[in-house]
C-alpha positions as CSV (number, residue, x, y, z in Angstrom):
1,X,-20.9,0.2,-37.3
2,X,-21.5,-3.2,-35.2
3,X,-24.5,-4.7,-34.3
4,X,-25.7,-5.4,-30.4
5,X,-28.3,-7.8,-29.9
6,X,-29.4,-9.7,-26.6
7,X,-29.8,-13.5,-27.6
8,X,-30.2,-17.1,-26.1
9,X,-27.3,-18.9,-27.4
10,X,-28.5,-22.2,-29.3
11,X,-26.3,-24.8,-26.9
12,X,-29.1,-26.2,-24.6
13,X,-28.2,-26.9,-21.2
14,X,-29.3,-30.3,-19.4
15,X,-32.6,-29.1,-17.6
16,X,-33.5,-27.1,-21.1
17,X,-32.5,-23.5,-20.6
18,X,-30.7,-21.4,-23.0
19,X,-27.8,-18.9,-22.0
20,X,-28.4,-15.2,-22.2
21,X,-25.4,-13.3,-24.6
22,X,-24.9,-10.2,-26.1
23,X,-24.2,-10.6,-29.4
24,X,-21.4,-8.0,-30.8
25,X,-21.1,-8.4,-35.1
26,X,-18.8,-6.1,-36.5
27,X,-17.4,-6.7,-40.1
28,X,-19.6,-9.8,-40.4
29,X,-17.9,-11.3,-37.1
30,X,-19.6,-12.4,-34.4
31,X,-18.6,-12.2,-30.6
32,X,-20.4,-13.6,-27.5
33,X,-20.3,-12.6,-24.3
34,X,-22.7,-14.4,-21.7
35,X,-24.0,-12.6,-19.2
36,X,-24.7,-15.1,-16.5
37,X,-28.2,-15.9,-16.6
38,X,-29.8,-19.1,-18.2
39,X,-33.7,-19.2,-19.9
40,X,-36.0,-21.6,-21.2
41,X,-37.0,-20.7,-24.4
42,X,-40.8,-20.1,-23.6
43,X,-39.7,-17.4,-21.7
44,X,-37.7,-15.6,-24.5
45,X,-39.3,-12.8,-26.6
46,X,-36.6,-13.1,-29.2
47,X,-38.2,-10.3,-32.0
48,X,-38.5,-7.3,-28.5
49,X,-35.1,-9.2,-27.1
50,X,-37.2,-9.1,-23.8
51,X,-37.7,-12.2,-20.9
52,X,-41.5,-12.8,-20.9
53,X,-43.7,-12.1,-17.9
54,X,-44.1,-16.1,-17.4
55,X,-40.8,-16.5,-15.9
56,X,-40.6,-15.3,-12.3
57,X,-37.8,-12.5,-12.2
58,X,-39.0,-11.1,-15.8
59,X,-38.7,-7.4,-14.5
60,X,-35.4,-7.7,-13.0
61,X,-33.7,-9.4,-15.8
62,X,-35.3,-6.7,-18.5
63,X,-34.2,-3.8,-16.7
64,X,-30.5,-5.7,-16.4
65,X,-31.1,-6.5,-20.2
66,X,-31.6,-3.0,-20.5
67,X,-28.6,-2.1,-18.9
68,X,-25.9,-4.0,-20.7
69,X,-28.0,-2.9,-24.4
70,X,-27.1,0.8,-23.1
71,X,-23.5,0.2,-21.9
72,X,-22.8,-1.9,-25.1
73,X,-24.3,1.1,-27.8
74,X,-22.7,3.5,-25.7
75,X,-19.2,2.1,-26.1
76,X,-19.6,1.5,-29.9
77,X,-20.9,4.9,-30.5
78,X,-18.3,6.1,-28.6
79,X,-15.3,3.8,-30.9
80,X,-17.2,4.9,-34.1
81,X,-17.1,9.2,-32.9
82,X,-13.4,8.2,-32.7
83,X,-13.0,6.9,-35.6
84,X,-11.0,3.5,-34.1
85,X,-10.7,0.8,-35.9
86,X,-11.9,-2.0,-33.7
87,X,-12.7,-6.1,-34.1
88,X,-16.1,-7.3,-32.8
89,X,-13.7,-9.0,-30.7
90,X,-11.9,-6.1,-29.3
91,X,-15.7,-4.4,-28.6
92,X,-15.9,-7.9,-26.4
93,X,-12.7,-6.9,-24.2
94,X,-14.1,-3.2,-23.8
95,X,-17.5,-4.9,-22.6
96,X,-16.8,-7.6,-20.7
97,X,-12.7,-7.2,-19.0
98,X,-10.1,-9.7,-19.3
99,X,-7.4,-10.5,-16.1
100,X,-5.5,-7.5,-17.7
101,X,-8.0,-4.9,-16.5
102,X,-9.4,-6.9,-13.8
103,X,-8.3,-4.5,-10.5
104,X,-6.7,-8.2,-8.4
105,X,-5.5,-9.7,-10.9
106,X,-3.5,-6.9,-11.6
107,X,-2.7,-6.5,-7.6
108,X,-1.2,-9.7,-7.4
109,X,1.0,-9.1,-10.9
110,X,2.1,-5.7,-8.6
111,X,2.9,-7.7,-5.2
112,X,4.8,-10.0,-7.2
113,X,6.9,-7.6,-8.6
114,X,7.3,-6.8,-4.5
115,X,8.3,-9.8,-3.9
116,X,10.5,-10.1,-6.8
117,X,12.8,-6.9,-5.8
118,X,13.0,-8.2,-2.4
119,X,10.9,-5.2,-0.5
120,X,9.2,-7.5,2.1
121,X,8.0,-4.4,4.3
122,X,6.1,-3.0,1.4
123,X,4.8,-6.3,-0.1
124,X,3.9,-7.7,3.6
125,X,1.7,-4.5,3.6
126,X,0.4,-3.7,0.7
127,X,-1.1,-7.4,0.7
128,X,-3.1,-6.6,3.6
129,X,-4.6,-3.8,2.6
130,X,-5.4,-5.6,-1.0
131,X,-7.1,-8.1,1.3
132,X,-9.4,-5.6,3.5
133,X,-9.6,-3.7,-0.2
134,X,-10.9,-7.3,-2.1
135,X,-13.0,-8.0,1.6
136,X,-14.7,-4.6,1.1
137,X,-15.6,-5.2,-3.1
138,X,-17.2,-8.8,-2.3
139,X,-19.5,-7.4,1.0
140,X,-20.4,-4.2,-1.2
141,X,-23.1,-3.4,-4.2
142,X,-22.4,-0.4,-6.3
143,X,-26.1,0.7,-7.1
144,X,-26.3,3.5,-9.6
145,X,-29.9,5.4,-10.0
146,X,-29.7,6.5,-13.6
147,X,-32.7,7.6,-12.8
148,X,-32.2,10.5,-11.3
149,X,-32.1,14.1,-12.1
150,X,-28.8,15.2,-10.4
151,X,-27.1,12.4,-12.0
152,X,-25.7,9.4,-11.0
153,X,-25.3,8.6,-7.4
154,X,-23.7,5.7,-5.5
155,X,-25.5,4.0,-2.9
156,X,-23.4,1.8,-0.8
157,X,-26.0,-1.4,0.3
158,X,-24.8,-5.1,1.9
159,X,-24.7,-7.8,-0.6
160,X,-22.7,-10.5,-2.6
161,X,-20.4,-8.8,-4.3
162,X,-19.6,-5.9,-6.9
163,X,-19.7,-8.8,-9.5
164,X,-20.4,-12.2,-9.2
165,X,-16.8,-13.4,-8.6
166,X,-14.0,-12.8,-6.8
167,X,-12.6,-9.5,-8.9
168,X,-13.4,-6.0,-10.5
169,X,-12.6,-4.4,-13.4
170,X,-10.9,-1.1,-13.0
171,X,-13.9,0.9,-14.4
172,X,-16.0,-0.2,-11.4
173,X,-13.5,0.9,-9.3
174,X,-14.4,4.5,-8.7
175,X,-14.4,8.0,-6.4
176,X,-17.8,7.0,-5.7
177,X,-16.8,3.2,-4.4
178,X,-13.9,4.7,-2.9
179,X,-15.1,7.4,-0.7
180,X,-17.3,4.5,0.7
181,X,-14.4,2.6,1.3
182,X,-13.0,5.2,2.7
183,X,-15.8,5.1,5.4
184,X,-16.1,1.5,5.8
185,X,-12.3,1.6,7.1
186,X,-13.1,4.3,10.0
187,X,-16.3,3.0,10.6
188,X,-16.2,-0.8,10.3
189,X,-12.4,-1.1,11.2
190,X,-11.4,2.0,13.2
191,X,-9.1,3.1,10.9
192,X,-7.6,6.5,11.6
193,X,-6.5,9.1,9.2
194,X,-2.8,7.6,8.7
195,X,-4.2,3.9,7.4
196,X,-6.5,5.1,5.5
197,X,-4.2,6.9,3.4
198,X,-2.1,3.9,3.3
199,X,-4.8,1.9,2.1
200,X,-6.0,4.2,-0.6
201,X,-2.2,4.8,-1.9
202,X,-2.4,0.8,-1.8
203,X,-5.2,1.4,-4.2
204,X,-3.4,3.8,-6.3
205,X,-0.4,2.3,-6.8
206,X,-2.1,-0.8,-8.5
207,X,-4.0,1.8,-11.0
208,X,-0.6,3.3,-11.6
209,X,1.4,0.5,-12.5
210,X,-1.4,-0.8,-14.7
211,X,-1.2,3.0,-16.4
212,X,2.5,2.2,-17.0
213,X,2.1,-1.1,-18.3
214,X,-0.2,0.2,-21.2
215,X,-3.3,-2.4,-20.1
216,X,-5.4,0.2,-18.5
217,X,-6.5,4.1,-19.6
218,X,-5.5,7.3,-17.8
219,X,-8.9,8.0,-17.5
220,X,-10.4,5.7,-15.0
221,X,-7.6,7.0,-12.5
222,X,-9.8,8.1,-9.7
223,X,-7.5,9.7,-7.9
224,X,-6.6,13.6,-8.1
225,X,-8.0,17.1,-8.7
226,X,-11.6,16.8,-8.3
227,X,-11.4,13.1,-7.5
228,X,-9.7,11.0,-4.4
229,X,-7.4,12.7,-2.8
230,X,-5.0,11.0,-0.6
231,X,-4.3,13.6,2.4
232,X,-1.6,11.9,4.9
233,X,-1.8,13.9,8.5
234,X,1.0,15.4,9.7
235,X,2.2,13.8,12.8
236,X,4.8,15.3,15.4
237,X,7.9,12.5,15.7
238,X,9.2,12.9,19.4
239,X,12.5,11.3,20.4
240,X,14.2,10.3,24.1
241,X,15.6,13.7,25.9
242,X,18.9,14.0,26.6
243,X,18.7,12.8,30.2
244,X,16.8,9.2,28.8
245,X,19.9,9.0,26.4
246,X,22.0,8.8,29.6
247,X,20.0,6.6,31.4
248,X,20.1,4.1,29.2
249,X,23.6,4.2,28.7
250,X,24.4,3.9,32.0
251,X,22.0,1.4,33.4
252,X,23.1,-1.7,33.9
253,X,21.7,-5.2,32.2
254,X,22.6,-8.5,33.3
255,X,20.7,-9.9,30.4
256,X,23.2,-10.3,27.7
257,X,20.3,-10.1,25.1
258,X,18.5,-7.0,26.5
259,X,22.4,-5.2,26.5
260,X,22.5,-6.0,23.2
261,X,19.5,-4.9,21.8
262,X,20.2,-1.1,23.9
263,X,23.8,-1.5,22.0
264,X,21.4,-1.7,18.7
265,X,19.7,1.1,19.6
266,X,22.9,3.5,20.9
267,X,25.2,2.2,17.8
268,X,21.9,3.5,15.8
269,X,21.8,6.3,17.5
270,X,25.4,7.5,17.7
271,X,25.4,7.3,13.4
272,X,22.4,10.3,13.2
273,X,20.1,8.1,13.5
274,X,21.3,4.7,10.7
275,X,17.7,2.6,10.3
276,X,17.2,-0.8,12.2
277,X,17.6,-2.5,9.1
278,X,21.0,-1.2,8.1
279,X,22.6,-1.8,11.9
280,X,21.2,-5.2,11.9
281,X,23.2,-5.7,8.7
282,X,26.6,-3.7,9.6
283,X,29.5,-6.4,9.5
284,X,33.1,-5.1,10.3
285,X,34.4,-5.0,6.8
286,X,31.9,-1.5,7.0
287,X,34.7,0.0,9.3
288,X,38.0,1.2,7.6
289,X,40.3,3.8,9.1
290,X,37.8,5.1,11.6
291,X,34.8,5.5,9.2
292,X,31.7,3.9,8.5
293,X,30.9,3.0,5.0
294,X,27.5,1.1,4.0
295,X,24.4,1.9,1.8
296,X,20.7,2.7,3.1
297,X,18.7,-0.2,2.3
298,X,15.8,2.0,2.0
299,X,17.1,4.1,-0.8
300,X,20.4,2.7,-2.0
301,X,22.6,5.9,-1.3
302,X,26.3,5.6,-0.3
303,X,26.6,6.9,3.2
304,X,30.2,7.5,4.9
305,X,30.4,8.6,8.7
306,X,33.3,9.3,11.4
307,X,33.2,6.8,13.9
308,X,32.0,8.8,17.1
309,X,34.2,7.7,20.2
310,X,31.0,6.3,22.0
311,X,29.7,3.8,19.1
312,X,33.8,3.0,19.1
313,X,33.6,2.0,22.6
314,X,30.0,0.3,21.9
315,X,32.1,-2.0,18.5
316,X,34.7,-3.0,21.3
317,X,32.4,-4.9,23.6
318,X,31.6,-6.8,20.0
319,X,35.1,-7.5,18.8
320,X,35.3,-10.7,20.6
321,X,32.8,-12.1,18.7
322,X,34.6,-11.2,15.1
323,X,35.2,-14.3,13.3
324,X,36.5,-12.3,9.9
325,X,35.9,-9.0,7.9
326,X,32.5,-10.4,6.3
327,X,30.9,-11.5,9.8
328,X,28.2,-9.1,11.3
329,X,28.8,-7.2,14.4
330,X,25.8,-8.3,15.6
331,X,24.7,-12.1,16.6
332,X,20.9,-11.4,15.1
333,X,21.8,-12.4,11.6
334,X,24.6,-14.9,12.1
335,X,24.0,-18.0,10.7
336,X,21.1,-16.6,8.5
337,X,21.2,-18.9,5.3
338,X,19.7,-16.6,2.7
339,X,21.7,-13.4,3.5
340,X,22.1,-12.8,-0.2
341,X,18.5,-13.1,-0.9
342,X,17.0,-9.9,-0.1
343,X,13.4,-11.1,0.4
344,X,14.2,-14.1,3.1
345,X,16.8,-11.5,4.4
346,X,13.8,-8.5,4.7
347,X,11.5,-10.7,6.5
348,X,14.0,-11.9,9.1
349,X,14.9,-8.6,9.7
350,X,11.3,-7.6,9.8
351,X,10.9,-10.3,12.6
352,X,14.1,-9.4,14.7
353,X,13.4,-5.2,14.8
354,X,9.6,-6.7,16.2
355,X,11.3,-9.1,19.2
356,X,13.8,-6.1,19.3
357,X,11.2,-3.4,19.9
358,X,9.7,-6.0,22.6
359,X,12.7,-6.4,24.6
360,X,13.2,-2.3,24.6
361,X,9.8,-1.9,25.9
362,X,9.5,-4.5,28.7
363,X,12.5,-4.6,29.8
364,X,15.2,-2.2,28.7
365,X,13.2,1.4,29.3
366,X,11.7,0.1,32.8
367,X,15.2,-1.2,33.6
368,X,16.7,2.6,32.4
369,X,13.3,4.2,34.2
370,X,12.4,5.7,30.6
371,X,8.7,6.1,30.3
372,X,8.7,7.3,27.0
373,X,8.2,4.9,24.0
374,X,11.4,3.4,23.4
375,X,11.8,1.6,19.8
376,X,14.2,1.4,17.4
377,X,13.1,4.1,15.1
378,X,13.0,6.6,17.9
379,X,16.5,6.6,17.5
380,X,16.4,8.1,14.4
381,X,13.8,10.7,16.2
382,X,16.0,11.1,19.2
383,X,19.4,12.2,17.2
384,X,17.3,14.8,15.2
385,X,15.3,15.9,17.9
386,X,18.4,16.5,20.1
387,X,20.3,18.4,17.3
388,X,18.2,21.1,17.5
389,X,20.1,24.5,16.4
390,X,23.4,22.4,16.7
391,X,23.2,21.6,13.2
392,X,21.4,23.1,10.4
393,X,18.4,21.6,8.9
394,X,20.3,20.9,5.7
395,X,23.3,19.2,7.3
396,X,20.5,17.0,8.8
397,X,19.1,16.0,5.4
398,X,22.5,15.1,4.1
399,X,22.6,12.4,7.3
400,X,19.5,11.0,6.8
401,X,19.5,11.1,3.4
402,X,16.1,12.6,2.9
403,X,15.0,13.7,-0.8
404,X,12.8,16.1,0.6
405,X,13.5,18.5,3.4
406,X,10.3,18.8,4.0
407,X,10.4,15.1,6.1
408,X,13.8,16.4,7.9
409,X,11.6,18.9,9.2
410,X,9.1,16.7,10.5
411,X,11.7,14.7,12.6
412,X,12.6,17.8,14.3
413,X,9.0,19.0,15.4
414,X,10.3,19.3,18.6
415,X,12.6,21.6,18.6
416,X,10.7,23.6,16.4
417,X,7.8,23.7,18.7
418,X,10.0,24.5,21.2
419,X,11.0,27.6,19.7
420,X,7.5,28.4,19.3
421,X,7.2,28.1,23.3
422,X,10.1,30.9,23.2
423,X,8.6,33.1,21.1
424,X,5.8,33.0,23.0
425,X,7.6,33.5,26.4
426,X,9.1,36.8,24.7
427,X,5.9,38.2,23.8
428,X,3.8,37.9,27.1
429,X,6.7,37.9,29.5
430,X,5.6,33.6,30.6
């Protein structure tokens, strides 16, 4: 069984004071773990382990005293009912975390990892919401009333910071902290329902990798049954009609770089829908004997498509521009010097699909007289929107390459709601 004592420890500072440490001997070995506060020694009631009423904040530092005594014997007791073998040391790291099970330190080890498999997208935002996350911690106090008769209960209040530093340990980190969170992103940064999820499976994802590694236990996950939830709202994704398909085929663009981003978006288009990312990468070796061969970047399946006679038509207005089999058909990544390093690569692309979605807005759809949002992912939207009954739903997750059908049915919304409308025509005669 080890020993918990509150002490001053006997290395006297310059202006006399003594630090405050909770002493942990187990096996006639002693650990220390200061706790942040500094005493004279008139002011220590060493035999009752109690700050005297001379010094001014006695009451406050008692009733913290208090505090770490009872979180200290209740993780012993708890060792000892399970029979663990454990150093007075290893009662140290339970009591007072280490960077491994300090919530940050363990973010940036994840965004590393990010960076290190070259997904830019995902470690570009997951960063910001671990900066809004670690924003929240340090403007937040987690006050628990032991106190009270219903149990514990969180009351959110303005202060310095969960701890006195710039991180958290895991434990601190839970449904009761979160669901405040939770409304500090709606209320404080008009967040709606879609970034907040984000944000919490930010949140998430750091607790799981932890769980993987081994340095953190299952059961401070705060997230599932009967804890955080992470409910993402289902959204309707609408693409151009038919009639805007034509349009902007057949307007004309004396801009050579606003007829090359609509070429982007019909070459796109005319292969179900291929993702900004890929198209911006296709270079002609992808074309043998009338067939399109290249892997999603997204999820590293092997796709093969017929060329359709319009993107055929769209690759010979590029052809002029081929230099060899390994050059891209596009001009947005020529002369790119880290083409083979997919980090640098992600983060130009993320850059060129933003000016891209510029030039579609202000001056492609006014120039087509499309009103409707016009970006490079609503091709993706457009193809399965105007597939409608043409295909089945299945055929339409085997070209986009979905794992589950249930987000091929969310591209095509619209022709599902448009069914609706005729079922509803039947019935009342509209």
């Amino acid at each position: 069984m080890a020993t918990i004592k509150i002490v001053l420890r006997r290395k006297q500072n310059k202006d006399g004071s003594y630090p405050l440490a909770l002493r942990v001997i187990k096996d006639r070995k002693a650990s220390f773990i200061h706790l942040g506060y500094h005493l004279l020694e008139k002011d220590w009631d060493a035999a009752a382990q109690r700050v005297r009423r001379s010094h001014p904040n006695a009451v406050r530092l008692n009733n913290f005293i208090m505090k770490k005594l009872a979180e200290a014997s209740d993780m012993t007791l708890e060792l000892d009912t399970q029979q663990k073998e454990v150093t007075s040391d290893g009662i140290k790291r339970r009591l007072k975390p280490v960077a491994d099970t300090m919530f940050f330190a363990r973010a940036d080890l994840f965004l590393q990892r990010l960076k290190d498999e070259g997904r830019y997208n995902s470690w570009h935002s997951r960063k910001t919401h671990i900066q809004v996350f670690k924003e929240f911690t340090l403007g937040t106090k987690a006050i628990w009333d032991d106190l009270s008769p219903r149990g514990r209960s969180l009351r959110p209040t303005p202060c310095q910071g969960v701890l006195r530093g710039a991180d958290v340990p895991f434990q601190k980190i839970d449904t009761g902290l979160l669901t405040h969170f939770k409304v500090y992103l709606k209320a404080q940064r008009g967040a709606g329902d879609w970034t907040v999820a984000n944000y919490l499976a930010t949140v998430q994802a750091v607790f799981s990798h932890s769980i993987r590694d081994g340095v953190l236990d299952r059961k401070f996950f705060p997230f599932g049954k009967d804890k955080i939830q992470i409910k993402t709202p289902e959204s309707q994704k609408v693409g151009l009609t038919a009639a805007d398909v034509a349009r902007l085929e057949g307007v004309v663009l004396p801009d050579p770089a606003h007829c090359e981003v609509r070429d982007l978006w019909l070459l796109s288009f005319y292969f179900a829908g291929i993702r900004a990312g890929d198209v911006l990468q296709l270079r002609w070796r992808d074309f043998r004997d009338g067939r399109l061969y290249y892997v999603m970047g997204k999820n590293h399946k092997a796709v093969s498509l017929k060329v359709p006679e319009k993107a055929r038509a769209v690759l010979e207005r590029y052809e002029k521009f081929k230099e060899g089999p390994d050059s891209f058909v596009f001009s947005y990544l020529r002369g790119f010097e880290h083409v083979e390093d997919n980090f640098p690569l992600q983060k130009k692309i993320a850059t060129v699909v933003s000016k891209c979605h510029g030039l579609l807005k202000l001056h492609v759809a006014p120039a087509a007289g499309i009103t409707a949002k016009l970006s490079m992912h609503i091709a993706r939207h457009t193809f399965a929107t105007l597939a409608g009954d043409k295909i089945s739903i299945q055929m339409l997750q085997k070209l986009y390459r979905h794992s589950n059908i249930r987000t091929t049915i969310g591209y095509q919304s619209a022709f599902l709601n448009r069914d609706a409308d005729e079922a509803l025509d039947a019935v009342l005669g509209g």
